[in-house]
C-alpha positions as a LaTeX table, in Angstrom:
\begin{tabular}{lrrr}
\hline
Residue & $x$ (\AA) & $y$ (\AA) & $z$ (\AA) \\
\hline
Unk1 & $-177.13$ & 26.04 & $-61.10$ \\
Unk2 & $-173.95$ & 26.50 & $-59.08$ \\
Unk3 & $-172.96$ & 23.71 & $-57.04$ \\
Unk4 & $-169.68$ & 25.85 & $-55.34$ \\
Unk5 & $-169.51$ & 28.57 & $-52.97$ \\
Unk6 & $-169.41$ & 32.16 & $-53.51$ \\
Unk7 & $-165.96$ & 32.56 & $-51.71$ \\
Unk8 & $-163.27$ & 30.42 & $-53.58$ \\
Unk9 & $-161.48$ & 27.85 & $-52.14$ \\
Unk10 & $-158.38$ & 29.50 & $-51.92$ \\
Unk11 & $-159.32$ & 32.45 & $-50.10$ \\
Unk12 & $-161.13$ & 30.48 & $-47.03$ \\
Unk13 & $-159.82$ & 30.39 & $-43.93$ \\
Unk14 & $-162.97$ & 29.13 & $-41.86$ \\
Unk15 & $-165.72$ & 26.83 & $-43.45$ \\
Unk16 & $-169.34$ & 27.59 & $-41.41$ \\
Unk17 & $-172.17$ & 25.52 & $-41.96$ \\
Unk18 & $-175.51$ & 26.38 & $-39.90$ \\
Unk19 & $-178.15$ & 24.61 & $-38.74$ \\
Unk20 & $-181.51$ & 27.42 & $-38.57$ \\
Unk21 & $-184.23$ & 27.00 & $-36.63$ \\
Unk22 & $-187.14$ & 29.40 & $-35.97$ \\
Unk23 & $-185.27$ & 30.41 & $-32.35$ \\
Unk24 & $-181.66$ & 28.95 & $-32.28$ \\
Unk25 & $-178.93$ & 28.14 & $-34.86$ \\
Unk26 & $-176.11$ & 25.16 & $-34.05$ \\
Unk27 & $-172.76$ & 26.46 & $-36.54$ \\
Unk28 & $-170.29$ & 24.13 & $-37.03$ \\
Unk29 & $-166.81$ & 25.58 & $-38.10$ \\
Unk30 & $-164.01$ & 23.89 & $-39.94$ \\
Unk31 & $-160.45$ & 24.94 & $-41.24$ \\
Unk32 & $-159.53$ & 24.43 & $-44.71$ \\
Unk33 & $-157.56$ & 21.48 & $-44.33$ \\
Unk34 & $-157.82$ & 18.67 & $-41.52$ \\
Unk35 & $-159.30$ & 19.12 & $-38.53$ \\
Unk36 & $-162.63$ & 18.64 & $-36.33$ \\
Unk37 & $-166.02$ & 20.45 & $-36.69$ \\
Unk38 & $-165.97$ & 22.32 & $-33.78$ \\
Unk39 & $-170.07$ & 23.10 & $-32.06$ \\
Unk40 & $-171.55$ & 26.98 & $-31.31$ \\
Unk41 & $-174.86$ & 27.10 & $-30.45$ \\
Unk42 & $-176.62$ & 30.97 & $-30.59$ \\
Unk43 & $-180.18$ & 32.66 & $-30.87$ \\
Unk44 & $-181.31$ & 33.09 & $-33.75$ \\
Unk45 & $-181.14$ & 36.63 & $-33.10$ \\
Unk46 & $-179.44$ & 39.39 & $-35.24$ \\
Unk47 & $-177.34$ & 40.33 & $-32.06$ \\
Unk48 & $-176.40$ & 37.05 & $-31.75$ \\
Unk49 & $-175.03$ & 36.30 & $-35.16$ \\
Unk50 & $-173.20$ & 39.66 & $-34.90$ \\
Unk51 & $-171.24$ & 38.48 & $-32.31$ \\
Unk52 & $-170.85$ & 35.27 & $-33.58$ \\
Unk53 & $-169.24$ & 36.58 & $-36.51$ \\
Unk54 & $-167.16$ & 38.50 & $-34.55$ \\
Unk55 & $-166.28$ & 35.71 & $-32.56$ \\
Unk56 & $-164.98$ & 33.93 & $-35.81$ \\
Unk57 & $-162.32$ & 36.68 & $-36.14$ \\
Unk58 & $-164.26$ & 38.68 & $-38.19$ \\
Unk59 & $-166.43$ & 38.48 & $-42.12$ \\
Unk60 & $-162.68$ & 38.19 & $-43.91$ \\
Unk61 & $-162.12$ & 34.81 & $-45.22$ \\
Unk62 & $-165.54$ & 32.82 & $-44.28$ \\
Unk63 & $-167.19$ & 30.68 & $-46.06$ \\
Unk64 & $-170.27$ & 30.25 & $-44.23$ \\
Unk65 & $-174.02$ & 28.71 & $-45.47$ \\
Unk66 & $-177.16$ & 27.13 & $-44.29$ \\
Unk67 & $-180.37$ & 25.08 & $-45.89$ \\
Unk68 & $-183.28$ & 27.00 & $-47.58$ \\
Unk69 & $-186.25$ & 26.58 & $-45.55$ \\
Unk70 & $-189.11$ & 28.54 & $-43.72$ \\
Unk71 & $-186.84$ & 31.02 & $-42.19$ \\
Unk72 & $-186.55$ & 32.97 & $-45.69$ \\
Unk73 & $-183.60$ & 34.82 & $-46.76$ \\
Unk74 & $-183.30$ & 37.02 & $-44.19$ \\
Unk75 & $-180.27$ & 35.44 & $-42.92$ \\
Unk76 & $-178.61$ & 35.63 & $-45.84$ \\
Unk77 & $-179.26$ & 39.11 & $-46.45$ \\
Unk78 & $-178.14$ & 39.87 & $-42.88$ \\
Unk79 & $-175.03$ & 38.48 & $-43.58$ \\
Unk80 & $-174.30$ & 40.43 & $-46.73$ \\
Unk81 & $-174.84$ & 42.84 & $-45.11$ \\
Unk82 & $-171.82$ & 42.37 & $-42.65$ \\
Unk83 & $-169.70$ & 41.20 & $-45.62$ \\
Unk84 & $-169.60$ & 37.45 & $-45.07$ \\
Unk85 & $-169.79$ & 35.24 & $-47.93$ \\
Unk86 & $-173.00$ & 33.18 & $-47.47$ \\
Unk87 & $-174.88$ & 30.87 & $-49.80$ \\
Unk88 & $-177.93$ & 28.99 & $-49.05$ \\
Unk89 & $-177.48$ & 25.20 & $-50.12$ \\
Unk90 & $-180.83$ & 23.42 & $-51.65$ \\
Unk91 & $-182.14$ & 20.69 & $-48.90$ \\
Unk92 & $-183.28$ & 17.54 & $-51.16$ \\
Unk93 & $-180.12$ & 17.68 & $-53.08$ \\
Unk94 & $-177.83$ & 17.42 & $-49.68$ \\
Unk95 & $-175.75$ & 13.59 & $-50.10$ \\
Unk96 & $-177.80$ & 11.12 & $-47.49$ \\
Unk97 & $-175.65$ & 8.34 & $-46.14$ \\
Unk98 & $-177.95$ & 4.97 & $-46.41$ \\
Unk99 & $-178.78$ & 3.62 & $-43.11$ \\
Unk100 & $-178.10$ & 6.42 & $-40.80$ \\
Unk101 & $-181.02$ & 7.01 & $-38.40$ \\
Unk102 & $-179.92$ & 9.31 & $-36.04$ \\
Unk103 & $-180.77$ & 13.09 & $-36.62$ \\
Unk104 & $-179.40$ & 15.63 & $-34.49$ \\
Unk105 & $-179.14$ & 19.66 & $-35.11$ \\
Unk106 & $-175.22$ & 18.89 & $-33.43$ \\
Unk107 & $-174.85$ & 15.89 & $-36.23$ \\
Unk108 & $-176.85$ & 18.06 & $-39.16$ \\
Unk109 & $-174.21$ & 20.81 & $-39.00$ \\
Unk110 & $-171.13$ & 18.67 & $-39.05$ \\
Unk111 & $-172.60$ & 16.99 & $-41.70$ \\
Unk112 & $-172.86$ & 20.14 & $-43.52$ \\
Unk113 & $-169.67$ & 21.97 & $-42.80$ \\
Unk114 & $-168.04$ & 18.53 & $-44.25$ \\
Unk115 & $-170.19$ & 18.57 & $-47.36$ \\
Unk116 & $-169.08$ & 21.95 & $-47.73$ \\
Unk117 & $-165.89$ & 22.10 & $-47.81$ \\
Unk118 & $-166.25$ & 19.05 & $-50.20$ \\
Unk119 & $-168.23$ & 21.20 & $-52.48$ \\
Unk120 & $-170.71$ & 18.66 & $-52.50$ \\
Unk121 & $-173.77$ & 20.77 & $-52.37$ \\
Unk122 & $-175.99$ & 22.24 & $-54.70$ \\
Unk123 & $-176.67$ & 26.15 & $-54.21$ \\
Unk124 & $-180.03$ & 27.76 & $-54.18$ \\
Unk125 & $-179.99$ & 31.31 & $-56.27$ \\
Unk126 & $-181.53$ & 33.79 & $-53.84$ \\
Unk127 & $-184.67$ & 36.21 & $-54.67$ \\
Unk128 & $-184.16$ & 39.70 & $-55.15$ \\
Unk129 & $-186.43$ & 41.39 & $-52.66$ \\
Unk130 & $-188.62$ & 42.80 & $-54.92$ \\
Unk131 & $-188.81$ & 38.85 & $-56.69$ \\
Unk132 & $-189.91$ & 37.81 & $-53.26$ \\
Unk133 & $-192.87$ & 40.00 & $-52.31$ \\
Unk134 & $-194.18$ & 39.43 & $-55.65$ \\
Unk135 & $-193.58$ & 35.20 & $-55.01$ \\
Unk136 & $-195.36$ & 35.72 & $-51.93$ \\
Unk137 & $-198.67$ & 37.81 & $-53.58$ \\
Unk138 & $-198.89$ & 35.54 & $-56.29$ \\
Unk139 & $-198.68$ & 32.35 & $-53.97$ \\
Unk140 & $-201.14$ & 34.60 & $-51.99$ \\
Unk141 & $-203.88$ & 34.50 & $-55.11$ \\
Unk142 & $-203.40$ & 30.92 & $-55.21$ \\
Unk143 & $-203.88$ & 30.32 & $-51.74$ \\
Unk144 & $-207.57$ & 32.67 & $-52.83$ \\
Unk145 & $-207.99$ & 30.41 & $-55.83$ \\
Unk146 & $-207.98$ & 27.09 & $-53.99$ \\
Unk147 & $-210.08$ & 28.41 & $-51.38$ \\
Unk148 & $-212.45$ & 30.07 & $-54.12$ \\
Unk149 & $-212.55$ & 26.09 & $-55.66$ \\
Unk150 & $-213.90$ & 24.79 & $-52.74$ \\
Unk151 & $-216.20$ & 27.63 & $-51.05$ \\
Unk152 & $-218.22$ & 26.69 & $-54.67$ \\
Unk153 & $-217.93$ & 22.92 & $-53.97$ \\
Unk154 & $-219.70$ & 23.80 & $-50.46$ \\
Unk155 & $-222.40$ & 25.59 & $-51.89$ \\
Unk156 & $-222.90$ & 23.15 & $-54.33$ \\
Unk157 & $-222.79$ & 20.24 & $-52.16$ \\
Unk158 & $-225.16$ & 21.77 & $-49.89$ \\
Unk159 & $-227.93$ & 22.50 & $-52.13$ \\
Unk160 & $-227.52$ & 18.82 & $-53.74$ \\
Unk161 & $-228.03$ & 17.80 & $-50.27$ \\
Unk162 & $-231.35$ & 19.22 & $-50.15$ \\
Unk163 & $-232.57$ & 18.35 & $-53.35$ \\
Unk164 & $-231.22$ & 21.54 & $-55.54$ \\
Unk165 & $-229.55$ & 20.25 & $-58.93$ \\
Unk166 & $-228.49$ & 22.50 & $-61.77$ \\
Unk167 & $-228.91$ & 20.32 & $-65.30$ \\
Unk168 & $-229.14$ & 23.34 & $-67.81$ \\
Unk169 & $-225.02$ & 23.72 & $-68.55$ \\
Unk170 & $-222.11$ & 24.08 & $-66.81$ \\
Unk171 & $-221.70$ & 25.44 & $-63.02$ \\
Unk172 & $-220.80$ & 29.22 & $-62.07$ \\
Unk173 & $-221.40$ & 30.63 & $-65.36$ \\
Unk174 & $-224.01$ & 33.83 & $-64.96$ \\
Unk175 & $-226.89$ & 31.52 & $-65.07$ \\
Unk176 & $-225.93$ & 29.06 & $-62.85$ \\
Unk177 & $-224.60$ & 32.24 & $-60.65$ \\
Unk178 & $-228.21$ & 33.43 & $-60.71$ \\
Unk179 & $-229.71$ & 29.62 & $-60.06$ \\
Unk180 & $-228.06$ & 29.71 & $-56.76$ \\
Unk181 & $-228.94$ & 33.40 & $-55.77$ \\
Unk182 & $-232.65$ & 32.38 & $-56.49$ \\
Unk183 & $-232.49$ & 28.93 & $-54.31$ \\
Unk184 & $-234.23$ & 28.66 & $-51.04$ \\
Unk185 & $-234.47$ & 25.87 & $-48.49$ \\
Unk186 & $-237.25$ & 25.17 & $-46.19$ \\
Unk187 & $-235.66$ & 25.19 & $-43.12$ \\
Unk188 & $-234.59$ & 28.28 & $-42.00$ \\
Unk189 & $-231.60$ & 26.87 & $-40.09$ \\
Unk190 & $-229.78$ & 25.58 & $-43.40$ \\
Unk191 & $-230.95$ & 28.43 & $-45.32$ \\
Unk192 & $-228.63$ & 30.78 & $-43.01$ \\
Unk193 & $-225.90$ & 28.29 & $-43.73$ \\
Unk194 & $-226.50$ & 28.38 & $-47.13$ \\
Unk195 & $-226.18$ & 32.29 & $-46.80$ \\
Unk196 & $-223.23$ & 32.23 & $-45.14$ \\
Unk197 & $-221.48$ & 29.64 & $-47.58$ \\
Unk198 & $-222.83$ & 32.07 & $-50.32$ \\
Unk199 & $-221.34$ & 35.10 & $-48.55$ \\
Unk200 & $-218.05$ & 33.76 & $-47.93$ \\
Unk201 & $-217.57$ & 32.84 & $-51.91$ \\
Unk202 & $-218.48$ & 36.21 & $-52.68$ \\
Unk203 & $-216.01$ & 37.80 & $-50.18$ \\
Unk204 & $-213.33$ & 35.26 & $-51.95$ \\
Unk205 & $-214.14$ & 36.40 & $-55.38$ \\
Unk206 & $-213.92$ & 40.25 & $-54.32$ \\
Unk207 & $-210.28$ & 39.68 & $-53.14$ \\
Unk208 & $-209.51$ & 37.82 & $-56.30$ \\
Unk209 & $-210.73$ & 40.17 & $-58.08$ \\
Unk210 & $-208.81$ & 43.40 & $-56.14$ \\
Unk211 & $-205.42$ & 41.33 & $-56.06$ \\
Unk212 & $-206.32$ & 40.72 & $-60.07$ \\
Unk213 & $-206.54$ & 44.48 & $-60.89$ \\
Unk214 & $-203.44$ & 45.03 & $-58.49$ \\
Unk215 & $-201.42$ & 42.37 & $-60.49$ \\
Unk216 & $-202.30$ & 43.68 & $-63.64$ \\
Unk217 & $-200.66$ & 47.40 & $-62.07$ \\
Unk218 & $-197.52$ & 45.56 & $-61.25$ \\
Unk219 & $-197.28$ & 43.83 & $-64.61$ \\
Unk220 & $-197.24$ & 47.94 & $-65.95$ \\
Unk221 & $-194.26$ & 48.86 & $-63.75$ \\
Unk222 & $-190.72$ & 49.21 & $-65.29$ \\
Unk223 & $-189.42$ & 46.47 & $-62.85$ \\
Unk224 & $-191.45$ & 43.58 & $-64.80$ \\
Unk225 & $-192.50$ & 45.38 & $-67.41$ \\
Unk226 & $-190.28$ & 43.86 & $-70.01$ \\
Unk227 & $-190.42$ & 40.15 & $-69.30$ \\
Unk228 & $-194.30$ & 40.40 & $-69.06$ \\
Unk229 & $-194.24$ & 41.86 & $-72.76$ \\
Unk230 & $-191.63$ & 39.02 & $-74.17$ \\
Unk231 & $-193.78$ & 36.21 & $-72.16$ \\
Unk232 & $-197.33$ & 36.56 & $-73.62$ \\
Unk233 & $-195.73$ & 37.06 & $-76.46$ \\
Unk234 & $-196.45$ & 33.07 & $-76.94$ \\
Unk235 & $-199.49$ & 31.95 & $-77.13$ \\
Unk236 & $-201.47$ & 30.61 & $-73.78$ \\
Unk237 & $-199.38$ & 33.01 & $-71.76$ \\
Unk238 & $-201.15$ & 36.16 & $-70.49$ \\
Unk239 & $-200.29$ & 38.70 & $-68.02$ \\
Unk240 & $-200.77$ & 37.01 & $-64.95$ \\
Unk241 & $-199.31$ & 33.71 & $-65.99$ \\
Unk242 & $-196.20$ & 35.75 & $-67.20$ \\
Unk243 & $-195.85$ & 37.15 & $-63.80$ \\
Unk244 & $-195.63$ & 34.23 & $-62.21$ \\
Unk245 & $-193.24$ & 32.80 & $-64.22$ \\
Unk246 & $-190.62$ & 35.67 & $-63.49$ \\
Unk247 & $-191.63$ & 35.78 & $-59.93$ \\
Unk248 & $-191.11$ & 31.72 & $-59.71$ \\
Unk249 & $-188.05$ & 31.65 & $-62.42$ \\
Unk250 & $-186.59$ & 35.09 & $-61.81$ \\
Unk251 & $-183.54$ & 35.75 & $-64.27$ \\
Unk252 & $-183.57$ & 33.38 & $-67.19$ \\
Unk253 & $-180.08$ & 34.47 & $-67.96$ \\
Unk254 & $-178.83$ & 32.52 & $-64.93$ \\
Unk255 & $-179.63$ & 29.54 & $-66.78$ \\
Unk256 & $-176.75$ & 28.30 & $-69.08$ \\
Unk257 & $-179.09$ & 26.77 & $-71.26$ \\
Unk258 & $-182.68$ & 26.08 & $-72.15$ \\
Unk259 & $-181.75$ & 22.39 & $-71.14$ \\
Unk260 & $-180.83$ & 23.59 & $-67.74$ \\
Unk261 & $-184.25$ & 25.58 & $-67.36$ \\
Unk262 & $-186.35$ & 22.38 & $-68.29$ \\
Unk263 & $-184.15$ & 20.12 & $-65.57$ \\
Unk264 & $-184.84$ & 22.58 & $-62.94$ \\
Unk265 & $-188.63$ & 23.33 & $-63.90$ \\
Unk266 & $-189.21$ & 18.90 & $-63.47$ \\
Unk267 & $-189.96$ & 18.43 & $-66.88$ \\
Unk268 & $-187.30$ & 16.25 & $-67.90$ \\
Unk269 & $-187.56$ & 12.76 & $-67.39$ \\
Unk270 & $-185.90$ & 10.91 & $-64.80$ \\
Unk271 & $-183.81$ & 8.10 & $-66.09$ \\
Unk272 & $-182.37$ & 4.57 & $-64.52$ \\
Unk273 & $-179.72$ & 3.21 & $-66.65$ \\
Unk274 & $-176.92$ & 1.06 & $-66.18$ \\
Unk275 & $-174.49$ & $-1.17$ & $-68.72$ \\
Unk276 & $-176.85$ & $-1.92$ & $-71.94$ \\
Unk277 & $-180.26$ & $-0.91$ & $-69.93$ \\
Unk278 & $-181.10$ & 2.09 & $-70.51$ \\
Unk279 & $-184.53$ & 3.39 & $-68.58$ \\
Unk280 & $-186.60$ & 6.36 & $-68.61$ \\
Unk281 & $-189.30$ & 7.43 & $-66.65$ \\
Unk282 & $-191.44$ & 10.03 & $-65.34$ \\
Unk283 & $-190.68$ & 13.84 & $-65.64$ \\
Unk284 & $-188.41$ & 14.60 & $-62.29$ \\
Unk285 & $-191.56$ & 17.20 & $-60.68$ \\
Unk286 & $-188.58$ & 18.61 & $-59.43$ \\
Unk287 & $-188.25$ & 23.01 & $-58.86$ \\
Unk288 & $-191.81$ & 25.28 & $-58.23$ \\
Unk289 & $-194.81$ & 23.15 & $-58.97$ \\
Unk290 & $-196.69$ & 26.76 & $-59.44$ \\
Unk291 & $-194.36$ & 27.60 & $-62.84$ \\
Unk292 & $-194.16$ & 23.59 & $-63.76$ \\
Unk293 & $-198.51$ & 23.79 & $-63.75$ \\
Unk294 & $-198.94$ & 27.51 & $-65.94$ \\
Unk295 & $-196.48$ & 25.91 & $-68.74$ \\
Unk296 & $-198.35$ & 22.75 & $-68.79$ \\
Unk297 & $-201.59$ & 24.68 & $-68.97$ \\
Unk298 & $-199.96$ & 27.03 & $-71.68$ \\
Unk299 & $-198.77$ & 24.16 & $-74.07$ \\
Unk300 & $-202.51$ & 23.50 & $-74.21$ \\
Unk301 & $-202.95$ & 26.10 & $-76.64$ \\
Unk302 & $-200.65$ & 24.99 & $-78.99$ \\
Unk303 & $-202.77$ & 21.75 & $-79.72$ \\
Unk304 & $-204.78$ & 24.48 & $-82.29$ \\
Unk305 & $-203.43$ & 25.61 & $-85.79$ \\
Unk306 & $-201.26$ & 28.58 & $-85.61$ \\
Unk307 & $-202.76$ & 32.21 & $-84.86$ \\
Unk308 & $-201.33$ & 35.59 & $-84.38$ \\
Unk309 & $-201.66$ & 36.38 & $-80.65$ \\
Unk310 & $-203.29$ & 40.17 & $-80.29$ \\
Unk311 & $-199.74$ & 41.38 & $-79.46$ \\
Unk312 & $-198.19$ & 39.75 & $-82.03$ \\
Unk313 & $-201.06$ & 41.48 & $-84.62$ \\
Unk314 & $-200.34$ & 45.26 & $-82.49$ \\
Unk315 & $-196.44$ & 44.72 & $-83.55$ \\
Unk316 & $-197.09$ & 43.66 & $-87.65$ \\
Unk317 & $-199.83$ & 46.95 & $-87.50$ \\
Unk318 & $-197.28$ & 49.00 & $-85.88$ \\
Unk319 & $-194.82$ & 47.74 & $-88.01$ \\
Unk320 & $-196.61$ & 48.50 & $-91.36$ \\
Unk321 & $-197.75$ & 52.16 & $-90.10$ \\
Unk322 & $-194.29$ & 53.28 & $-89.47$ \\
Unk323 & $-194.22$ & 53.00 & $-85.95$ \\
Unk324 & $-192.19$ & 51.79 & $-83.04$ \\
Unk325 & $-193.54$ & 48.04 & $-82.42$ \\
Unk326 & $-193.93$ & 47.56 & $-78.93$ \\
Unk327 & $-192.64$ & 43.86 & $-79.55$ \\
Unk328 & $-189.07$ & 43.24 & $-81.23$ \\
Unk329 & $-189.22$ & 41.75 & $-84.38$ \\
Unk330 & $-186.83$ & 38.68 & $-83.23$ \\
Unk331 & $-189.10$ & 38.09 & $-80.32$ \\
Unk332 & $-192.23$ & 37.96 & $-82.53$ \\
Unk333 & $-190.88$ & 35.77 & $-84.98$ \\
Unk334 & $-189.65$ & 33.44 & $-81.87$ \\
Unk335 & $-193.39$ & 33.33 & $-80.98$ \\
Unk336 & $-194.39$ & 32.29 & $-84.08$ \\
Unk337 & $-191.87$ & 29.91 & $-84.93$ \\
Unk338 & $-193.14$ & 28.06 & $-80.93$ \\
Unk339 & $-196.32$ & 27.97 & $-82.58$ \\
Unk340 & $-195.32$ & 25.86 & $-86.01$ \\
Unk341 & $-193.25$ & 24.02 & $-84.07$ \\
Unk342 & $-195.55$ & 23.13 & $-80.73$ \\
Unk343 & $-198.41$ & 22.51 & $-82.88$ \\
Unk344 & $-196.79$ & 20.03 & $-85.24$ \\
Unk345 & $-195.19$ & 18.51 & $-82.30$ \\
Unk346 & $-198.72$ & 17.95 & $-81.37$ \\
Unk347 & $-200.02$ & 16.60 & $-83.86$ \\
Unk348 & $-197.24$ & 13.68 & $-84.77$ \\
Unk349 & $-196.73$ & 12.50 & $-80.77$ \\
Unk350 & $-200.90$ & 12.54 & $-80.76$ \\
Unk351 & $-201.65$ & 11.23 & $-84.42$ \\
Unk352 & $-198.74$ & 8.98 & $-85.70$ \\
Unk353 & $-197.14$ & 7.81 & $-82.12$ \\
Unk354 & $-200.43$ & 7.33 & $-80.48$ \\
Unk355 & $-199.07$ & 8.80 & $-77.25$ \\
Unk356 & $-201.62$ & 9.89 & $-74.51$ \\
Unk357 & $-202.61$ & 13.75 & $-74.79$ \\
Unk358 & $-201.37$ & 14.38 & $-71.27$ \\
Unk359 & $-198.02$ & 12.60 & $-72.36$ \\
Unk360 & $-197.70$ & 14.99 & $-75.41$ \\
Unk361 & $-198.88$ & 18.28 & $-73.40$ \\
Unk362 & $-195.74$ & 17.42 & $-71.32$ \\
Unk363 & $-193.48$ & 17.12 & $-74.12$ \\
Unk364 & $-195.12$ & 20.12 & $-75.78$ \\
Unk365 & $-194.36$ & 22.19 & $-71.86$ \\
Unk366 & $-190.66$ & 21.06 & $-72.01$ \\
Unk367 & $-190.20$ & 22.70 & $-75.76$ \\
Unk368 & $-191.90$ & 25.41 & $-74.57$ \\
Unk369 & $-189.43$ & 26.20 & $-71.96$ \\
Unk370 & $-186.77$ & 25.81 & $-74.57$ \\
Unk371 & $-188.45$ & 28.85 & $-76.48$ \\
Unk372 & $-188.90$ & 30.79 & $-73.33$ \\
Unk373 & $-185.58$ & 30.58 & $-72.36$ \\
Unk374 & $-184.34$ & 31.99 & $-75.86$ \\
Unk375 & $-186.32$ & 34.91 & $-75.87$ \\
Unk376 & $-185.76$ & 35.91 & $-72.73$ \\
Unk377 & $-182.01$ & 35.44 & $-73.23$ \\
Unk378 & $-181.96$ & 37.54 & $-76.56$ \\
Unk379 & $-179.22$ & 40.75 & $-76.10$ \\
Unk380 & $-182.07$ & 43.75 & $-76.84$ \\
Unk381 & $-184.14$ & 42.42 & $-74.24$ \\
Unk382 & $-180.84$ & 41.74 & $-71.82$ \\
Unk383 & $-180.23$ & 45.48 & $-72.31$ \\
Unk384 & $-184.04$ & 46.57 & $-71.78$ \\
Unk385 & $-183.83$ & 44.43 & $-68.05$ \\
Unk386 & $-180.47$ & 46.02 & $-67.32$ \\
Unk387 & $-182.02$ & 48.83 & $-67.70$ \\
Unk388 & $-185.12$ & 48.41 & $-65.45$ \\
\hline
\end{tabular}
């Protein structure tokens, strides 16, 4: 992850931190070398910034960049726009001075610009546009998920209330589905709530299951394409989970190393060493919690022998009838090799360490990401993305 500014050192002549807010931005500006922060405070209008820029003598020679947060990247696209070197700087890894207890938007951006011109601060890599809509509608079908999980939880909670209990195998399979359409309560009163309940889970599952056919469209589309044929390549990752990785990930190749990609996915483990003690912890749970959960759930899978996967069977069948395998042969041998690996992985943290199956999964997740990150890096597919 870069950690320096887009605009090198040499070629600054102003350093501008800002401080965003949904309706008003404080910048704090700085030469290169000595000086004072010095205060502007604008709308956070595009009119505004204009001017402001223009104010500053102009986009030549700035340096300018503000804190990810609910304001998006529209800021920073609006400023690449007018030419101005901007990069958006990742808010938990800003330096904290112990014992200061006085927050101001005046002292945030001094703070800042100083940081900045340091090069103390740890850059966020922006979204693409198209990256971001598709963050946002898969975020969206969690959003549906969650509230899927506990529209059932309602309806079941009410019928247990009134005596209704389903013993005869697990909940919201079709029989249990056609358990609850059959259940009526005595008073008429809760037997319109219960309708309602049951209507509103229905109208949740419809949506899901719209925004699951449109997904599975925009997993077809040249843009994605690609990626989502390399990713469920490996076993436990299918079409949706595969487009939620590239929408939460984005480019691999930005990622100097597999190493890298585990660190910024949380699934290394956070260490407290000093002298002789040495001290390890925890995985970090740093990065999207939506990507760190799918590979967690994916290394699942891999506590089962080895398998072909059904794309990995379409390649060999293409492969022995002459034809053009949809998968590259380095990319399907990747996938299998994950699977040797993972599984004996598996099998000697569970077996002959005796570590807890959650503990192992973990491990399993982080390896995973190492093979990920190779495949995705390989030079055919690198050409097949530039491409896209």
């Amino acid at each position: 992850m870069p950690d320096v500014s887009s605009c090198a050192p040499a070629e600054v002549r102003l350093w501008v931190a800002l401080d965003v807010h949904k309706l008003s931005i404080v910048a704090a500006t700085l030469p290169p070398a000595g000086g004072r922060p010095e205060i502007i405070r604008i709308e956070n209008t595009p009119k505004a910034i204009r001017r402001l820029i223009a104010q500053l003598g102009g986009a030549a020679g700035l340096a300018v960049a503000y804190e990810a947060g609910p304001t998006g990247w529209a800021l920073k696209r609006l400023l690449d726009g007018l030419g101005v070197a901007c990069d958006v700087i990742a808010p938990s890894l800003v330096p904290v001075r112990p014992g200061d207890r006085v927050k101001t938007d005046r002292r945030d951006a001094k703070k800042l610009v100083r940081l900045l011109r340091a090069g103390e601060l740890t850059l966020v890599a922006p979204p693409t546009p198209e990256q971001e809509g598709l963050r946002d509608l898969i975020r969206c079908r969690e959003d549906l998920r969650d509230a899927r999980d506990r529209a059932r939880q309602r309806v079941i909670k009410a019928l247990l209330r009134h005596g209704h209990v389903f013993s005869d195998g697990k909940h919201w399979t079709l029989r249990h589905r056609n358990w609850v359409a059959s259940r009526r309560l005595a008073d008429p009163v809760a037997q319109l709530a219960l309708e309602t309940m049951r209507a509103h889970l229905e109208m949740i599952e419809t949506q899901l299951r719209q925004l699951d056919a449109q997904l599975e469209r925009i997993a077809g589309e040249d843009r994605w394409k690609p990626g989502v044929r390399v990713l469920t390549s490996f076993r436990g990752i299918a079409t949706l989970t595969a487009l939620s990785l590239l929408a939460e990930i984005g480019d691999f190749r930005r990622f100097g190393s597999a190493r890298e990609l585990m660190s910024y996915l949380g699934l290394t483990p956070s260490e407290y060493s000093s002298g002789q003690s040495v001290h390890r912890g925890h995985i970090t749970k740093a990065g999207p919690v939506h990507a760190r959960r799918l590979l967690i759930e994916a290394a699942w899978h891999y506590r089962h022998p080895p398998r072909l996967t059904e794309r990995q069977r379409e390649a060999e069948n293409a492969a022995r009838s002459g034809g053009e395998p949809e998968l590259a042969p380095a990319v399907s041998a990747r996938a299998w090799q994950a699977q040797v690996r993972l599984n004996h992985r598996h099998r000697v943290l569970t077996r002959e360490r005796n570590k807890r199956a959650t503990v192992t999964n973990v491990a399993v997740a982080r390896e995973l990401v190492g093979f990920l990150w190779a495949a995705m890096t390989e030079q055919p597919l690198r050409e097949e993305l530039a491409a896209a």
